[in-house]
MILUMLUM-673175 format. One record per residue (C-alpha): x, y, z; residue number from 1. Coordinates in Angstrom, 3 decimals, decimal comma, always signed. Each point is the difference from the previous one (the first is absolute). Example, Ala and Ser with C-alpha at 12.3 -4.5 7.8 and 13.67 -1.06 7.14 Angstrom:
<sites>
((+12,300 -4,500 +7,800) 1)
((+1,370 +3,440 -0,660) 2)
</sites>
This chain:
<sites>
((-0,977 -55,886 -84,610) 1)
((+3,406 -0,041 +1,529) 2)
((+2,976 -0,971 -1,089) 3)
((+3,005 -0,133 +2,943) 4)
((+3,794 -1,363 +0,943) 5)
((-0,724 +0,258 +3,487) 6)
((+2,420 -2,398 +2,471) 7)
((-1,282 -0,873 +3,596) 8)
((-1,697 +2,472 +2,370) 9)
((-0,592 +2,554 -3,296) 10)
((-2,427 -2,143 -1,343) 11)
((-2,211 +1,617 +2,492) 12)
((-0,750 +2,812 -1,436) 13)
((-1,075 -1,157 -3,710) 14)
((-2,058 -2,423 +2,294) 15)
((-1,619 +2,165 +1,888) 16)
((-0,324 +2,995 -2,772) 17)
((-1,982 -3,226 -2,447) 18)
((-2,341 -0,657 +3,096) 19)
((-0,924 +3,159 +0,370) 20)
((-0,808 +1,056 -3,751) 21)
((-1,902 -3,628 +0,122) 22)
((-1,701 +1,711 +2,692) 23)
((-0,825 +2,971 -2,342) 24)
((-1,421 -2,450 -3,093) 25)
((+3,282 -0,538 -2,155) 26)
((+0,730 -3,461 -1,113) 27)
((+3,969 -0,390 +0,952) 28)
((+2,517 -2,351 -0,751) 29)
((+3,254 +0,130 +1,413) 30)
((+3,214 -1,856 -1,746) 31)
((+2,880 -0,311 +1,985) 32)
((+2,975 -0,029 -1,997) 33)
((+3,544 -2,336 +0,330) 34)
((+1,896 +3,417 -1,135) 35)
((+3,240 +0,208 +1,891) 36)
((+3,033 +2,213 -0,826) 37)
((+0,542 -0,022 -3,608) 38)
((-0,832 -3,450 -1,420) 39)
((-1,137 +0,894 -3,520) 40)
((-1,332 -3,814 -0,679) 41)
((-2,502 +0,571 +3,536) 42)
((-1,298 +3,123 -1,835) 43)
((-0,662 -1,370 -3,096) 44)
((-2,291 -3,129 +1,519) 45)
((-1,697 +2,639 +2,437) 46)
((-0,262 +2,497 -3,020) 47)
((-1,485 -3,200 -2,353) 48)
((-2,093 -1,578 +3,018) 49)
((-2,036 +3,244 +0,483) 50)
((-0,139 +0,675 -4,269) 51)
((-1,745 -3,334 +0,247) 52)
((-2,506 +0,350 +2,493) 53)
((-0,959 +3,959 -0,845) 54)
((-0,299 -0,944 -3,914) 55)
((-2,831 -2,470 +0,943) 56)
((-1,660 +2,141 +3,256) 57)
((+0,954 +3,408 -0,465) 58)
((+0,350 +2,578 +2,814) 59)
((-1,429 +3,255 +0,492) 60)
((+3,516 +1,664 +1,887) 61)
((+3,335 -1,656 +1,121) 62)
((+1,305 +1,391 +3,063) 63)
((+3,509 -1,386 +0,315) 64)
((+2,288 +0,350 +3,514) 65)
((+3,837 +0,695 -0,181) 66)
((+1,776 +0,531 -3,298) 67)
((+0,853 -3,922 -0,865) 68)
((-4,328 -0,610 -0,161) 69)
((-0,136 +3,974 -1,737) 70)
((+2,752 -1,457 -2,587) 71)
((-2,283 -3,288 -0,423) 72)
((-3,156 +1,577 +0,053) 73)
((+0,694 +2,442 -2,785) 74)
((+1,255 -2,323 -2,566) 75)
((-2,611 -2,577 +0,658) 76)
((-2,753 +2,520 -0,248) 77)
((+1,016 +1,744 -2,915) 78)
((-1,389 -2,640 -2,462) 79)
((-3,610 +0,335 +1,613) 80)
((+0,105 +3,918 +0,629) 81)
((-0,576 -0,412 +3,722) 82)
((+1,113 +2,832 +1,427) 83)
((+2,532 -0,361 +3,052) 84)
((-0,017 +1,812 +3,037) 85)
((+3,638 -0,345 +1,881) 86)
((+0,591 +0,622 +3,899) 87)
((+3,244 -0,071 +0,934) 88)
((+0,221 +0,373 +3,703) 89)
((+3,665 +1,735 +0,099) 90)
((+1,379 +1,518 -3,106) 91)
((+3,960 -0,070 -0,797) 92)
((+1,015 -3,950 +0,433) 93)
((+0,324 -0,453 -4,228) 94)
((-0,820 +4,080 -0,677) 95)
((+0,317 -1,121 -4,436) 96)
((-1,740 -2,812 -0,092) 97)
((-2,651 +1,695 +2,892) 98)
((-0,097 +3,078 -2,489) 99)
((-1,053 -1,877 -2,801) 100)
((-2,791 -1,977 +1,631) 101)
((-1,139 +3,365 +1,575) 102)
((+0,345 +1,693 -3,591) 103)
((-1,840 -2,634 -1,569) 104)
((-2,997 -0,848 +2,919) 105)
((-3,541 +1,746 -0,622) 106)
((+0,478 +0,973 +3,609) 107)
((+2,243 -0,554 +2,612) 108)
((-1,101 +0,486 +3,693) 109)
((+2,100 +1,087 +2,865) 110)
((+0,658 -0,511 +3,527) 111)
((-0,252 +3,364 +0,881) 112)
((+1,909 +3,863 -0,807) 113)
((+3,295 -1,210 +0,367) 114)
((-0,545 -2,928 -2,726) 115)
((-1,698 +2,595 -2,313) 116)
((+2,616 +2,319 -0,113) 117)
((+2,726 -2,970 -0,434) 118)
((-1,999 -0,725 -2,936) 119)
((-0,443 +3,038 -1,243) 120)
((+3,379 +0,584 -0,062) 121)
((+1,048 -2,853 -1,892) 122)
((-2,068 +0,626 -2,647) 123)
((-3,245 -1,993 +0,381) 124)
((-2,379 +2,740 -1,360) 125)
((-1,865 +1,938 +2,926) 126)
((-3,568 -0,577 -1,677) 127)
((+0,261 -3,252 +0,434) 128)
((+0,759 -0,429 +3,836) 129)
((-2,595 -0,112 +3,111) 130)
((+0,650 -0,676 +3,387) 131)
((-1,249 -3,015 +1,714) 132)
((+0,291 -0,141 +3,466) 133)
((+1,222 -3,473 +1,745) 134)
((-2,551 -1,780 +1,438) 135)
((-0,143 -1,985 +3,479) 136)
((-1,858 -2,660 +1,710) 137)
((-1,495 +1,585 +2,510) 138)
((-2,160 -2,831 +1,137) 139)
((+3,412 -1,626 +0,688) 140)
((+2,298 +2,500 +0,940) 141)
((-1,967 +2,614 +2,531) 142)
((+0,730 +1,393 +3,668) 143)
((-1,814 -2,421 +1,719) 144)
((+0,759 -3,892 +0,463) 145)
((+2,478 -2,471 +1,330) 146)
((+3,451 +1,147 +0,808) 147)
((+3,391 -1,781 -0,002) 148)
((+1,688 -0,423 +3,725) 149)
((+2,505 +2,438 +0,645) 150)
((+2,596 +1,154 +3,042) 151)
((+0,625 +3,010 +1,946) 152)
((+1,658 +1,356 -2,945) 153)
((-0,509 +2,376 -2,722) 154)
((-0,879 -1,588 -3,339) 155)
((+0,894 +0,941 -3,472) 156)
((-1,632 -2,249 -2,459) 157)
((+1,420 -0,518 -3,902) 158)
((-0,885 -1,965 -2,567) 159)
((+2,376 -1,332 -2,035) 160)
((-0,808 +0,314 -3,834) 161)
((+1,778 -2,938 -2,246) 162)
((+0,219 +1,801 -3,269) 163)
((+0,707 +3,514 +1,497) 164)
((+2,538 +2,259 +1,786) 165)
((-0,824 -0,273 +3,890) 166)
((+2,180 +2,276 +1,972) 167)
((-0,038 -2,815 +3,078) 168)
((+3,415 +0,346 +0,016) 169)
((-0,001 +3,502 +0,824) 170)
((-2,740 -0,671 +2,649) 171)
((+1,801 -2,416 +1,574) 172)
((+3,086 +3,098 -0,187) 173)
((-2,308 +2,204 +2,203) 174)
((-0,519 -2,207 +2,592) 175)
((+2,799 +0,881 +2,009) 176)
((-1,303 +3,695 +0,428) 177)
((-3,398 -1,836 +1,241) 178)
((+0,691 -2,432 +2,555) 179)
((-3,416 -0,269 +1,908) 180)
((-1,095 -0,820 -3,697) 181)
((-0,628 -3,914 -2,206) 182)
((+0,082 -0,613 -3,141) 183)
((-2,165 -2,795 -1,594) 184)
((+0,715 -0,251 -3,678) 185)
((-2,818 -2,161 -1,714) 186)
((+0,515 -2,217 -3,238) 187)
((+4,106 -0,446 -0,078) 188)
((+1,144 -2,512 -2,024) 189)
((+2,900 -2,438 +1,184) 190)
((+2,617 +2,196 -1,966) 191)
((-1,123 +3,073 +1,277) 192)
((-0,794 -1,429 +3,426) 193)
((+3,840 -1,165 +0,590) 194)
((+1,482 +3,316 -1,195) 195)
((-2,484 +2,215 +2,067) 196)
((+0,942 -2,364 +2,630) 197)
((+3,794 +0,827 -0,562) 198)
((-0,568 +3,655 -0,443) 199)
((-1,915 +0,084 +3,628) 200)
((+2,572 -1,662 +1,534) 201)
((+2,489 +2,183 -1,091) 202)
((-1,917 +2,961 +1,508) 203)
((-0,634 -2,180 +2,784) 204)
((-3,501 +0,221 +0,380) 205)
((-1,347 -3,751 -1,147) 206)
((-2,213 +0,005 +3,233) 207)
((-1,533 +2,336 -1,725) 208)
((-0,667 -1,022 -3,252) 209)
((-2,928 -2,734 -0,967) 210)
((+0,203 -1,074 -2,514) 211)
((-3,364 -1,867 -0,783) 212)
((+0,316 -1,478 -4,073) 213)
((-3,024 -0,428 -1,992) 214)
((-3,457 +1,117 +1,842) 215)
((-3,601 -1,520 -1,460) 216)
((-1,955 +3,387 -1,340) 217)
((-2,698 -1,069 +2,051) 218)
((+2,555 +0,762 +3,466) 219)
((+1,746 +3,121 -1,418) 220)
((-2,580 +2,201 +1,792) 221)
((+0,838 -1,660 +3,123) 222)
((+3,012 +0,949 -0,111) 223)
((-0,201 +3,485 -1,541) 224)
((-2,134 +1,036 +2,691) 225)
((+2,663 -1,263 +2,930) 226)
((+1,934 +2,715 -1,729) 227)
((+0,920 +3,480 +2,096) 228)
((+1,326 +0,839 -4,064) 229)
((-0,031 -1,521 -3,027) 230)
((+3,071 +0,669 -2,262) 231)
((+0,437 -0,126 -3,488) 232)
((+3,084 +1,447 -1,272) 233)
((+1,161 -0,850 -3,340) 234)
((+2,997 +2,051 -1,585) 235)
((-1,909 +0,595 -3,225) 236)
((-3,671 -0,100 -1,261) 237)
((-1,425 -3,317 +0,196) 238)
((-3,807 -1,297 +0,215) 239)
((-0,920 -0,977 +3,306) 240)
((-3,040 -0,732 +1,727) 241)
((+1,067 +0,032 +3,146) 242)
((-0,482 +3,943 +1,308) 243)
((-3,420 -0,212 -0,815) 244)
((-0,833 -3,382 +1,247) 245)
((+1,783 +1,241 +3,036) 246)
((-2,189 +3,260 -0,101) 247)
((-3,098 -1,857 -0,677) 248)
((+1,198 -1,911 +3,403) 249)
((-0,311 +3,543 +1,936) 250)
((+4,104 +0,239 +0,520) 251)
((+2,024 +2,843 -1,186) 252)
((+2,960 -0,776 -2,311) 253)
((+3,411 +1,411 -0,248) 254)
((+0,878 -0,384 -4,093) 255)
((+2,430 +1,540 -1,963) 256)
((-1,099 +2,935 -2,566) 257)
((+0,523 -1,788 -2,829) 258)
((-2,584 -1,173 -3,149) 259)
((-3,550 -0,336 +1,202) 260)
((+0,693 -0,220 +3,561) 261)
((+0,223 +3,573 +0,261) 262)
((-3,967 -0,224 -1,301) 263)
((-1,051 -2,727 +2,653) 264)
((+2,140 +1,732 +3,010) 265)
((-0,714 +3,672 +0,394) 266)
((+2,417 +1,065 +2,458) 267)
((-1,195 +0,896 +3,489) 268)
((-3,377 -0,731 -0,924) 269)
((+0,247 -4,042 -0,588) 270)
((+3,405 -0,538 +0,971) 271)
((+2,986 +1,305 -0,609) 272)
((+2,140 +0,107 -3,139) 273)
((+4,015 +0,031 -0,416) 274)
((+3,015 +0,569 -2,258) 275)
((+1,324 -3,498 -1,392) 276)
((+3,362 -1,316 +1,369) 277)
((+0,336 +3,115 +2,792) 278)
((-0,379 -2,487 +3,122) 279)
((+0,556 +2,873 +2,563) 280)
((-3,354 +1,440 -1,292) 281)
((-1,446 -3,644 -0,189) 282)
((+0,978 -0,506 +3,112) 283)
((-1,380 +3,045 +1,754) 284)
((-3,543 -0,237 -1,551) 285)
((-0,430 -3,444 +0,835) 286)
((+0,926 +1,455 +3,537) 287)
((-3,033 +2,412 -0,142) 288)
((-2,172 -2,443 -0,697) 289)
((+1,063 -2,212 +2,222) 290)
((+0,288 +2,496 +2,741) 291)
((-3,864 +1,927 -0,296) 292)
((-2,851 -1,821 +0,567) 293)
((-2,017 +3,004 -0,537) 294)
((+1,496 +0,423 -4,090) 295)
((-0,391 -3,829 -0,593) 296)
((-3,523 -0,231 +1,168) 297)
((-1,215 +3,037 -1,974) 298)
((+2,564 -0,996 -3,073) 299)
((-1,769 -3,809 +0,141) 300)
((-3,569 +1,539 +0,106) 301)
((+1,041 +2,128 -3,171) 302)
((+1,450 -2,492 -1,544) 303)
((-2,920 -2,690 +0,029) 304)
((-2,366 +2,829 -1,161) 305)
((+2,185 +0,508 -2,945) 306)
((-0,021 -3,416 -1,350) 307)
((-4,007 +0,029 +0,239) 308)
((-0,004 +2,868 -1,745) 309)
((+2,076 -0,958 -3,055) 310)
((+1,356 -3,169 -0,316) 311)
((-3,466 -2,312 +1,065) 312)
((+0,221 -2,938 -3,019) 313)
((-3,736 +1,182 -0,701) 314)
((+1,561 +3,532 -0,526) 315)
((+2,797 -1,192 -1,884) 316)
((-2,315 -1,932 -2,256) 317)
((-2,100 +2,907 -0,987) 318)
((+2,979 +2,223 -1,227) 319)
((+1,048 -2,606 -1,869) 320)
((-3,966 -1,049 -1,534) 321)
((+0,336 +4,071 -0,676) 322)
((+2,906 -0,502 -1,985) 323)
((-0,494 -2,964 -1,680) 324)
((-4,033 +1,895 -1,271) 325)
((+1,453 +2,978 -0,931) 326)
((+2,804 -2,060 -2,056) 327)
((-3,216 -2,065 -1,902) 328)
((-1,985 +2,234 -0,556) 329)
((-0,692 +1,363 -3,288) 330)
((+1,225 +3,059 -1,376) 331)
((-1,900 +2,595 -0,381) 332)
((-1,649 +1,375 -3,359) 333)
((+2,410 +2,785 -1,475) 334)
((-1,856 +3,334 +0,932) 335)
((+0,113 +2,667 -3,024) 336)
((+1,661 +2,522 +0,146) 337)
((-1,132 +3,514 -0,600) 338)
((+1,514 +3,170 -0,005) 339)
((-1,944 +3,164 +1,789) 340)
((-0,155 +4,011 -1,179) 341)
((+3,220 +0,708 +1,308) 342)
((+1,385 -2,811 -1,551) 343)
((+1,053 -2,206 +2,832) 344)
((-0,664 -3,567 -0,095) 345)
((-2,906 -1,471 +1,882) 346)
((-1,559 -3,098 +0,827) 347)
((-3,494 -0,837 -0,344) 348)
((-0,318 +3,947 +0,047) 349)
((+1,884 +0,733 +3,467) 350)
((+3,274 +2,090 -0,146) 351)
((+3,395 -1,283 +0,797) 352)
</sites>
């Protein structure tokens, strides 16, 4: 059972994470909630709507995405003693009102190290946190397919998430120290699209920039795997699909070593990792990418076998079915205790 406030392209993953637990045997059902900002009168009618429905068919777990469906999920739950299991997918955004959904969560799952220790930190009690990897479509997004038309030049491919903190800007900044290089930004919105547009022609490379607006999932792989690099460079941790989607695609990815991308890039083995907001560096990696064949081949290979390691949906799936077992299961029967000769306590007769 999932509960999730999951706008546009997101809405992927609690999509493909129910598939693939229905592939496992679990009955899900996912509600998508109307939660945006901090309308009290939406959370009350999402908060009463699922009350309603789980008082007359009662779920086993709740596993609610992002801290508006945590906040919802834990108040309409309580009534029925579901327990709630809470992914966040980037930890920080509303740190008191994410602390006390954490706090109050039978478990809460994260993305990967860097989430864990975020949580940690704030509070949310270590005993109740496991790591989840992300998962990805590999069917969809793999090394070998279609691939968008491109020039003679280098490409650097972005995508452009809505609700997050892109760093296209400072892409389009480095452009200038690579001029046999393109770069195609992917899902811009008007807004952003005129003010990227502004910014490039200020630098004066807008022959250089593309700037392509919303892409169907279905073509993103298309035009991943045109990509010489994919870029994702956000200024501060933020969940995004897109280095391993691009990994999955067999193409190394320059990110910046912040939040869980420092767990899906591992630097000079996938791609190559960088300090936020230093566009020299930025600029220069990109370059040695761009500039070896040899690295981006092997860091492409690497890459792809990564994301069939760990982050396969079926994968995915079965840490989560772990979790979600181990979190039903009942207790089990106190064990006496006993003390031995020496008078140190033992259980079932074995010292400890």
């Amino acid at each position: 059972m999932s509960a999730n406030d999951v706008p546009g392209w997101r809405d992927a993953h609690v999509r493909d994470l129910a598939a693939a637990l229905g592939a496992r045997g679990h009955d899900v059902t996912v509600h998508h909630s109307p939660l945006a900002g901090d309308d009290e009168l939406q959370l009350g009618d999402f908060v009463d709507t699922l009350r309603s429905e789980w008082s007359g068919a009662r779920p086993d777990v709740v596993h609610a995405h992002f801290w508006r469906a945590g906040l919802a999920a834990l108040l309409a739950a309580q009534p029925c003693g579901v327990p709630v299991v809470q992914s966040f997918h980037g930890f920080g955004r509303r740190a008191e009102v994410e602390r006390l959904v954490g706090k109050q969560a039978a478990l809460v799952v994260a993305d990967g190290e860097d989430e864990l220790f975020a949580l940690a930190a704030a509070g949310v009690p270590r005993s109740k946190i496991q790591v989840v990897a992300r998962g990805v479509d590999v069917d969809l997004f793999q090394s070998h397919g279609p691939v968008a038309v491109r020039g003679e030049l280098r490409r650097i491919v972005t995508v452009v998430d809505p609700m997050g903190d892109n760093g296209v800007a400072d892409l389009v900044a480095a452009l200038p120290r690579l001029p046999d290089a393109e770069l195609v930004v992917v899902g811009t919105r008007p807004a952003d699209a005129d003010r990227l547009g502004r910014w490039a022609r200020r630098l004066r490379v807008e022959d250089r920039v593309r700037l392509l607006g919303p892409v169907a999932r279905k073509d993103l792989p298309a035009v991943l795997r045109s990509a010489d690099v994919v870029a994702c460079v956000p200024t501060r941790p933020s969940w995004d699909a897109l280095p391993l989607e691009a990994m999955a695609c067999g193409v190394p990815v320059v990110a910046t070593a912040v939040g869980g991308l420092t767990d899906a890039v591992i630097d000079g083995v996938t791609g190559l990792l960088v300090s936020p907001r230093d566009l020299k560096q930025l600029a220069r990696r990109l370059r040695v990418l761009l500039d070896d064949a040899t690295l981006r081949t092997a860091c492409g290979i690497a890459a792809d076998d990564r994301v069939r390691a760990r982050h396969t949906w079926p994968e995915v799936a079965a840490g989560a079915d772990r979790l979600y077992r181990r979190l039903l299961a009942p207790p089990e029967p106190a064990r006496r205790r006993r003390t031995g000769r020496a008078g140190v306590p033992t259980v079932d007769g074995a010292r400890t």
